[in-house]
C-alpha positions as CSV (number, residue, x, y, z in Angstrom):
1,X,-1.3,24.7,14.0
2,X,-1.8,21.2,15.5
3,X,-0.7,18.0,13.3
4,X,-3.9,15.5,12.7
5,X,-2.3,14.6,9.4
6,X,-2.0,10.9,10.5
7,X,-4.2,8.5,12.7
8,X,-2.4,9.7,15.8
9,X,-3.7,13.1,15.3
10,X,-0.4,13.9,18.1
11,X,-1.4,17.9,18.2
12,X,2.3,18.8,17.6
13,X,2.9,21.9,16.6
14,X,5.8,21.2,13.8
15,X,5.4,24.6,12.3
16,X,6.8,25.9,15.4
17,X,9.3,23.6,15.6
18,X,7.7,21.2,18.2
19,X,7.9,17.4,17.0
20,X,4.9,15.3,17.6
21,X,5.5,11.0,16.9
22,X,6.6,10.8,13.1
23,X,9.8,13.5,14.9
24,X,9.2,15.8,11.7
25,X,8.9,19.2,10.9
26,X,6.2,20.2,8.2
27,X,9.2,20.8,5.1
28,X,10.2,17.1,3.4
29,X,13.2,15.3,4.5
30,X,14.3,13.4,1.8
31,X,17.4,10.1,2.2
32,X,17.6,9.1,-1.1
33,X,15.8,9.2,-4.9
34,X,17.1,7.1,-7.4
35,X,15.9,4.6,-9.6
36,X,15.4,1.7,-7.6
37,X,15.1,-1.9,-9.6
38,X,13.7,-4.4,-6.5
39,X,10.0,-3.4,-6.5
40,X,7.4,-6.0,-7.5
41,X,7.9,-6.3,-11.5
42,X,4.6,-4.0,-12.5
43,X,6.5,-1.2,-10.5
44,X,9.9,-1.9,-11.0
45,X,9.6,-3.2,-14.7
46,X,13.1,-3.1,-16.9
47,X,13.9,0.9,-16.1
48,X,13.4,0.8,-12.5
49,X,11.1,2.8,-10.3
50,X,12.0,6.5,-9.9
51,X,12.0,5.9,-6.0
52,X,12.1,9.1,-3.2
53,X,12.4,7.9,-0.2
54,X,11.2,10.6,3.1
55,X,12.8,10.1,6.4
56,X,10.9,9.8,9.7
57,X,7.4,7.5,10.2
58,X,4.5,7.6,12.3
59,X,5.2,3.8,13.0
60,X,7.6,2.2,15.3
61,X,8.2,-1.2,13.8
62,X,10.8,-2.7,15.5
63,X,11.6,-5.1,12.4
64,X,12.1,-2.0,10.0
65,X,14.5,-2.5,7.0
66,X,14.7,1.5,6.7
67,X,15.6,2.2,10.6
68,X,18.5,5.4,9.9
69,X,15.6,7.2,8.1
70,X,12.4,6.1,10.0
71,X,13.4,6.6,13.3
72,X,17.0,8.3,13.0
73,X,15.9,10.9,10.6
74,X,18.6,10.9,8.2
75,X,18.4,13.1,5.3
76,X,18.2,16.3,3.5
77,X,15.2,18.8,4.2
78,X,14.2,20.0,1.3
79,X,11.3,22.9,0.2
80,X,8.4,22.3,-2.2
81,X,10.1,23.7,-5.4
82,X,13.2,21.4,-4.5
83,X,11.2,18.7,-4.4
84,X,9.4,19.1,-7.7
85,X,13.1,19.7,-9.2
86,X,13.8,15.9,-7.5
87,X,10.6,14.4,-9.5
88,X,11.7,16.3,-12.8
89,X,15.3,14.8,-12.3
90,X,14.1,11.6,-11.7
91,X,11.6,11.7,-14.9
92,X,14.4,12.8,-17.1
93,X,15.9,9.0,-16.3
94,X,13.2,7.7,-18.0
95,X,12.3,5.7,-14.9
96,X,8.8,4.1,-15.3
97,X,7.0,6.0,-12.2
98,X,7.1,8.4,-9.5
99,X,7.9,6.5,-6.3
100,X,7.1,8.0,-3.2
101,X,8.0,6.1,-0.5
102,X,6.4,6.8,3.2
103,X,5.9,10.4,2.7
104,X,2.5,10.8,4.8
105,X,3.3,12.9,7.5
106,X,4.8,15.4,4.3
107,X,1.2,15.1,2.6
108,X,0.1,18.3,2.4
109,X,4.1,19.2,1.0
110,X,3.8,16.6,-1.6
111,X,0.3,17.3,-3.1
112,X,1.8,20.8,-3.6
113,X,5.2,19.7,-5.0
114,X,2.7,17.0,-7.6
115,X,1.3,20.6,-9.0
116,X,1.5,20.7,-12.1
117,X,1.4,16.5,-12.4
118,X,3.6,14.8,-13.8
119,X,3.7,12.9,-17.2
120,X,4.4,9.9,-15.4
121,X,2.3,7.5,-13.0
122,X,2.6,8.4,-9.6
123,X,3.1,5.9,-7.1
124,X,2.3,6.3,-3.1
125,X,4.6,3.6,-1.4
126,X,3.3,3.8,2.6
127,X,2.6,1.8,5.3
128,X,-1.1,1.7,5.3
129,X,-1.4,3.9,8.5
130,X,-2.8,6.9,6.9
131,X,-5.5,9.1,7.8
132,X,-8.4,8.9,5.4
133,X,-9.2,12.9,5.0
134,X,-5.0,13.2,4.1
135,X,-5.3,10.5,1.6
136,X,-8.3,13.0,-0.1
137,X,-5.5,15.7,-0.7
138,X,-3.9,13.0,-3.2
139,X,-7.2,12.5,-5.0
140,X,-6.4,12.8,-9.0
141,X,-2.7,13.2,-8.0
142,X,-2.0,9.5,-7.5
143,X,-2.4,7.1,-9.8
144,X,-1.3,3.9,-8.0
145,X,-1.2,3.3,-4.1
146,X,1.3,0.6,-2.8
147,X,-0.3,0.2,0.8
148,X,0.9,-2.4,3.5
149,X,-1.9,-4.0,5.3
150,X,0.5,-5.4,8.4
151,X,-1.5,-6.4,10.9
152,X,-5.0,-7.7,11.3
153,X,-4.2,-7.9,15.0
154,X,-4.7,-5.1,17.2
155,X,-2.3,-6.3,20.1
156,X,0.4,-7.6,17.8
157,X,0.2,-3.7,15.8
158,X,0.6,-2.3,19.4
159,X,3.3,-4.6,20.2
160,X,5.4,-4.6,17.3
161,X,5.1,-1.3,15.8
162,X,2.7,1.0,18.7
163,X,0.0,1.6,17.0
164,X,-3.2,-0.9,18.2
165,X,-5.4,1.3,16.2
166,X,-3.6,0.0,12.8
167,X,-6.0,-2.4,11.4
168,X,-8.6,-0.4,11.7
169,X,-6.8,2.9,10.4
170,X,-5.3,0.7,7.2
171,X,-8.4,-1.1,6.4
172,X,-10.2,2.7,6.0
173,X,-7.4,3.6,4.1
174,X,-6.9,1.2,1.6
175,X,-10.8,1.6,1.2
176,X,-10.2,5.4,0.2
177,X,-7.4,4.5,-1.9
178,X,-9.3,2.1,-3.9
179,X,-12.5,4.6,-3.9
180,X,-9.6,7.0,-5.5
181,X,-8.3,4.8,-8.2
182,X,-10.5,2.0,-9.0
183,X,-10.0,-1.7,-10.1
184,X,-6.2,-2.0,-11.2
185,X,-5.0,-1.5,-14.7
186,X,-2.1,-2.5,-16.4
187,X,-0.6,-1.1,-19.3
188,X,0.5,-3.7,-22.8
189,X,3.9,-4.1,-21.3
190,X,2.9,-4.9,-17.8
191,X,3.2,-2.1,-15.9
192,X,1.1,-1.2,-12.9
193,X,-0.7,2.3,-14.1
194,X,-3.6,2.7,-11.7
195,X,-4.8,0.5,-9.2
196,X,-3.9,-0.5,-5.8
197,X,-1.5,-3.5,-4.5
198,X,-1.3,-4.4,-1.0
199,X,1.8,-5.5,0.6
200,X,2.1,-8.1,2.9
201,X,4.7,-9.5,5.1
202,X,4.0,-12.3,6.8
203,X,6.0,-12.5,9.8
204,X,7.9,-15.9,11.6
205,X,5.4,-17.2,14.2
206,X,2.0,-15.2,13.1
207,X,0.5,-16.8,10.7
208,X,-2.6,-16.2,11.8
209,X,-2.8,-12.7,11.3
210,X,-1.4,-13.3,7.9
211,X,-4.6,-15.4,7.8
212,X,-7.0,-12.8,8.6
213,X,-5.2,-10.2,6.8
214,X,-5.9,-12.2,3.4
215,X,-9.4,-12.8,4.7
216,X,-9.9,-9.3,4.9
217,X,-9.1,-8.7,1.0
218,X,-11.1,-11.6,0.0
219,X,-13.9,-10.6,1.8
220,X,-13.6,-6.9,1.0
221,X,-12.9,-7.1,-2.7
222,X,-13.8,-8.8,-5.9
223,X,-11.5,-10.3,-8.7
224,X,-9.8,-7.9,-10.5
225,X,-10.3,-5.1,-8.3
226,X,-6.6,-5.2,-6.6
227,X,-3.2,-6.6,-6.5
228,X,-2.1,-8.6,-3.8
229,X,2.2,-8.9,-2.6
230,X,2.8,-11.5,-0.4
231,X,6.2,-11.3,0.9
232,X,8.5,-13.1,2.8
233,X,11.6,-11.4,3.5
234,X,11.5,-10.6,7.4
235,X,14.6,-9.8,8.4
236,X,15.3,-10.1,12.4
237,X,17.7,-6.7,13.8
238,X,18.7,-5.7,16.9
239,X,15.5,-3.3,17.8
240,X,13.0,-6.4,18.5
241,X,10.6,-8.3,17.0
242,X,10.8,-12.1,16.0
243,X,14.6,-13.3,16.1
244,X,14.6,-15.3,13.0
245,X,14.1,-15.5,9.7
246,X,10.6,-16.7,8.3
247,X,10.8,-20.7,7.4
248,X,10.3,-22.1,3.9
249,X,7.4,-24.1,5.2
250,X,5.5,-21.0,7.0
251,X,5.9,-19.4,3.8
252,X,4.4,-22.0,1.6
253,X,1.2,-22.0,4.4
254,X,0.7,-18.4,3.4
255,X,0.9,-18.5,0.3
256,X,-1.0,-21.9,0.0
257,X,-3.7,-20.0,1.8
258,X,-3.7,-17.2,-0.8
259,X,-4.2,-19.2,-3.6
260,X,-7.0,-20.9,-1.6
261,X,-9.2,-17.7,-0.8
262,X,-8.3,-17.2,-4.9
263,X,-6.2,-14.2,-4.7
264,X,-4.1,-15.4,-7.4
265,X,-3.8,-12.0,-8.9
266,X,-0.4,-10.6,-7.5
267,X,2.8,-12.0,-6.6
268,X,4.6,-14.1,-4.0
269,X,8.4,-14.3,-3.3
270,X,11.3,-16.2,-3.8
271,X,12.0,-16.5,-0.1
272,X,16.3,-16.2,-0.8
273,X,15.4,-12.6,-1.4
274,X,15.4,-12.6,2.2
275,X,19.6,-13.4,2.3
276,X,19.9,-10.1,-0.2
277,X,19.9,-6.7,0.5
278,X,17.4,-4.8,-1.3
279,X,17.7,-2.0,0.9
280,X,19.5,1.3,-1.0
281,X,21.9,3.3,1.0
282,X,20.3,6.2,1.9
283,X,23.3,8.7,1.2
284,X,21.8,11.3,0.0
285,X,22.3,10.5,-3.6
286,X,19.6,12.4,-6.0
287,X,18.6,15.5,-3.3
């Protein structure tokens, strides 16, 4: 069978072992799941986020954070009832969610492996370039989506991670995600239970497609209807992108410009988060 499980719709074959862009075959590859502690605080909360992270990508961001598993494929392939074991382990840690982090190109895997659901939210953590008919085999299975919206700029989205179509693509699918879920909801201690929050990094020298990125939410939804994460902590590496770090006062122009469209309902960032290293090591630990 050909792939169309992402925008790319790449007709590989994986089932027969023939790799299309995201370099996956259909079972999960999984680097890591643990609770992780450096989401945004309504994911994150005080008992960490019961993250899984899935190797491979159908992006090629040449800034990415997670480079072994997006584009080296590092990790364990693991089948459906493995994978359900992985969510039950991780529930028994009393983490606060389910954390599933850029696992599209597995969809179809991990709506079976969510049978029967679990008791605990489940969060899809992705990068906003997602197919709109996948997204529908997640329909009642997720309960919060954690998109990116990266790029309002279809040049910029071919030239930084190949994929021009990407504003397009993510603007459907955060659409269908919010058609899934609704206006966000919290629970009494804070924590994000349904809704969606879009990412955003704003990158050094591009403000204005940070600009029309936040134009795009204000203009697409109301107050109260979604969560907004503005963050700040580019990191330059040695497979491209801008060579340095984004500056305190670029920063405060985005976020100044936030507050001015009135999105004040989400977060911004300490930009020194930027000198840590939030990334986990992806060593297999919890497969």
């Amino acid at each position: 069978m050909t792939c169309t499980i992402c925008p790319r719709a790449c007709g590989a074959d994986r089932e027969a072992g023939k790799l299309g862009f995201c370099a996956m075959g259909p079972a999960p590859v999984v680097a890591r799941a643990a609770p992780h502690y450096w989401e945004e605080p309504c994911i994150s909360g005080e008992r960490g986020s019961g993250c899984v992270f899935f190797s491979g990508c159908n992006l090629r961001c040449v800034f990415c954070q997670n480079y072994e598993i997006s584009a080296l494929g590092q990790g364990q392939e693991v089948s459906v009832p493995h994978l359900r074991d992985i969510f039950r382990r991780l529930e028994a840690q009393d983490v606060h969610n389910l954390n599933l982090v850029t696992g599209a190109h597995f969809a179809p895997a991990i709506a079976e492996a969510l049978e029967p659901p679990p008791p605990l939210p489940v969060v899809w953590n992705s990068a906003g370039y997602e197919s709109v008919r996948t997204l529908r085999m997640l329909d009642g299975k997720v309960q919060v989506y954690l998109p990116d919206m990266k790029y309002s700029d279809a040049a910029l989205a071919g030239r930084l991670s190949a994929a021009p179509d990407y504003p397009a693509a993510a603007r459907a699918a955060i659409l269908e995600m919010f058609r899934q879920t609704g206006p966000y909801e919290l629970d009494g201690d804070g924590m994000l239970i349904r809704g969606v929050m879009i990412r955003h990094l704003v990158l050094p020298g591009y403000l204005d497609n940070t600009f029309s990125v936040l134009d795009w939410i204000r203009d697409t939804f109301r107050p109260g209807d979604v969560l907004v994460s503005l963050m700040g902590q580019y990191t330059p590496n040695h497979h491209g992108g801008p060579d340095r770090r984004l500056t305190p006062e670029e920063y405060a122009r985005a976020a100044d410009y936030m507050a001015a469209l009135g999105l004040l309902e989400g977060y911004t960032q300490e930009l020194d988060s930027a000198e840590e290293c939030f990334t986990p090591p992806f060593d297999g630990t919890g497969v």
